[in-house]
N, C-alpha and C positions, 0 to 999 in steps of 0.2 A: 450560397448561404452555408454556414458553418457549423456542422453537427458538432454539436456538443449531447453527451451521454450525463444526466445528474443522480449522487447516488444518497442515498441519507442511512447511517449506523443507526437504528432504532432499539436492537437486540444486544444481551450478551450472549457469547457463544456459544449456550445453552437454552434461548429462545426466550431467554426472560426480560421484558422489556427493561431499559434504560431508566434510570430515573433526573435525568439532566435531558437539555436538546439537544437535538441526534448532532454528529456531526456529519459537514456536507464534504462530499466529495463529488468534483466534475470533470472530466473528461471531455477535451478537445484537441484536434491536429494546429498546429501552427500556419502560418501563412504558405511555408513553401513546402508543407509535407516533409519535416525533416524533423520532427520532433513533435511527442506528443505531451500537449499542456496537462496538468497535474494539479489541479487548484482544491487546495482542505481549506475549510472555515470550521472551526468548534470552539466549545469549552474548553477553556488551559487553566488545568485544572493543577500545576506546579507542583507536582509529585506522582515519583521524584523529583527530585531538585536537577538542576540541568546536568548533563554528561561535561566532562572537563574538554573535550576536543575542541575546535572551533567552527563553527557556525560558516556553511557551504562549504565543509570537508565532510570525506565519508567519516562512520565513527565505526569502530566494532560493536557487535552488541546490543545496538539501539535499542533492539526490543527488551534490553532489563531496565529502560526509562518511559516516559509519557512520548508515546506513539502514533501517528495512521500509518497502518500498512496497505497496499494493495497487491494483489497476488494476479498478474495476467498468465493463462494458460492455453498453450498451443496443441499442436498435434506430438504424438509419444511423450506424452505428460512431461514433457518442455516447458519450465515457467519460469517467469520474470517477479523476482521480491521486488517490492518499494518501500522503503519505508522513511518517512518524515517526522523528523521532531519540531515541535515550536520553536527551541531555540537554536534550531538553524540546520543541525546537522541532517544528514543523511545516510543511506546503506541501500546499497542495490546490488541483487543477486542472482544468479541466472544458474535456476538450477534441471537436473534431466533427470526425470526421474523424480519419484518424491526423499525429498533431503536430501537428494544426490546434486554437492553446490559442482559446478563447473568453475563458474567466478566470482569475486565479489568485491565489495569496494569500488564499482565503476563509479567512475565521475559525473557528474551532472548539474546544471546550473539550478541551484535551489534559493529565494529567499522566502524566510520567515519573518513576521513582527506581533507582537503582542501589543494588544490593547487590552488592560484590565483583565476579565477574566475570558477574553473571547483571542483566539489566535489565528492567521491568515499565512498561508503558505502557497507560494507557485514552484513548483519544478518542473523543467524544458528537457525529457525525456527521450532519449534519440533513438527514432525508428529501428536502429540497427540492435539494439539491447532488447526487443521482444521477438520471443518464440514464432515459428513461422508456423502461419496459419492460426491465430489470437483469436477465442474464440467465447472462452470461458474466465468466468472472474469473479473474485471475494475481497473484499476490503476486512480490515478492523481495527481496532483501536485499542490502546493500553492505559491504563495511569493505575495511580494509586500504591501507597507501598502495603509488606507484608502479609496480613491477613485482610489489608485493606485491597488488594491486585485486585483491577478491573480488568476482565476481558472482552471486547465487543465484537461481534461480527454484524456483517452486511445479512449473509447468509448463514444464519447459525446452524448447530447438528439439533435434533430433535432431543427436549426438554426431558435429562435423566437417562437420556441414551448412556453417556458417557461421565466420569468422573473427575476428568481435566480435561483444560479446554488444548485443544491442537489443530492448528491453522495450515496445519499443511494436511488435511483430507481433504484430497481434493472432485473426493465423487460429492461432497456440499458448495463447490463453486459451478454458477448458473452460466446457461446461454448467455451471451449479450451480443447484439451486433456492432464489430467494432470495423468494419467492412470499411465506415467513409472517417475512421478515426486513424486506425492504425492500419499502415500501407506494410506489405511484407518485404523485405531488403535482403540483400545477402548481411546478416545479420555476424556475430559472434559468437557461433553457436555449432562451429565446424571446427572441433578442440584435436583433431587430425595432423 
């Protein structure tokens, strides 16, 4: 039987609930363990307007357009960025340390399609791009332009703690057991 992990965005980053339907994110290993499945369902909420790149290429930047990110984190705060846009693109990051990027722009098999205002995305994530020993993890979400920016977390910081929101603290990403999801590999993560 095949564990799958499902995760729902209810909060923005500051604990204030949402006022739309969360969006869902799930978490599954592929058939041969060589990739982990990456499936978002949400509101596409089409602003910004799309990024100019093309649709299953990395893009720079994603995150100054309509977003889900997810953040996996390993041992010696080792973590893996994801981030998916609706209209197609990608960005994944493998960073050591907090904000310390190693790599970016890895490649990955991503398709997105839009229906009306509801959007579907799968991306086939390969075991060897997460931190060894995957333990801990934050999703969130972006859209919306200027003073309109929406910020969402999975796991937000507590309500007035802080003044802006910032997705890389990562003493607010939770336990998750990701044991029968993500297998550990000699990864990319020995920049020696």
């Amino acid at each position: 039987m095949m564990t799958c992990l499902q995760f729902e965005i209810k909060h923005q980053w500051n604990s204030t609930p949402v006022d739309h339907r969360p969006i869902n994110i799930k978490l599954s290993s592929d058939h041969d363990n060589q990739c982990v499945l990456m499936e978002v369902e949400g509101p596409f909420f089409n602003d910004p307007s799309a990024p100019s790149g093309m649709a299953g290429k990395p893009f720079p930047n994603l995150w100054d357009y309509e977003v889900v990110e997810a953040f996996f984190l390993g041992e010696q705060d080792r973590y893996l960025e994801v981030e998916l846009c609706p209209h197609g693109q990608h960005l994944l990051l493998q960073l050591n340390g907090m904000r310390n990027m190693l790599k970016d722009e890895l490649s990955i098999d991503f398709n997105a399609t839009i229906d009306g205002d509801t959007w579907h995305g799968v991306a086939k994530i390969p075991m060897k791009y997460f931190p060894p020993k995957t333990t801990k993890f934050n999703a969130y979400a972006i859209h919306g332009s200027g003073d309109g920016r929406i910020y969402e977390a999975l796991y937000p910081t507590p309500h007035g703690k802080y003044k802006e929101p910032d997705f890389h603290r990562l003493e607010y990403f939770q336990e998750e057991s990701f044991k029968d999801i993500i297998t550990d590999t000699p990864g990319l993560w020995n920049t020696r």
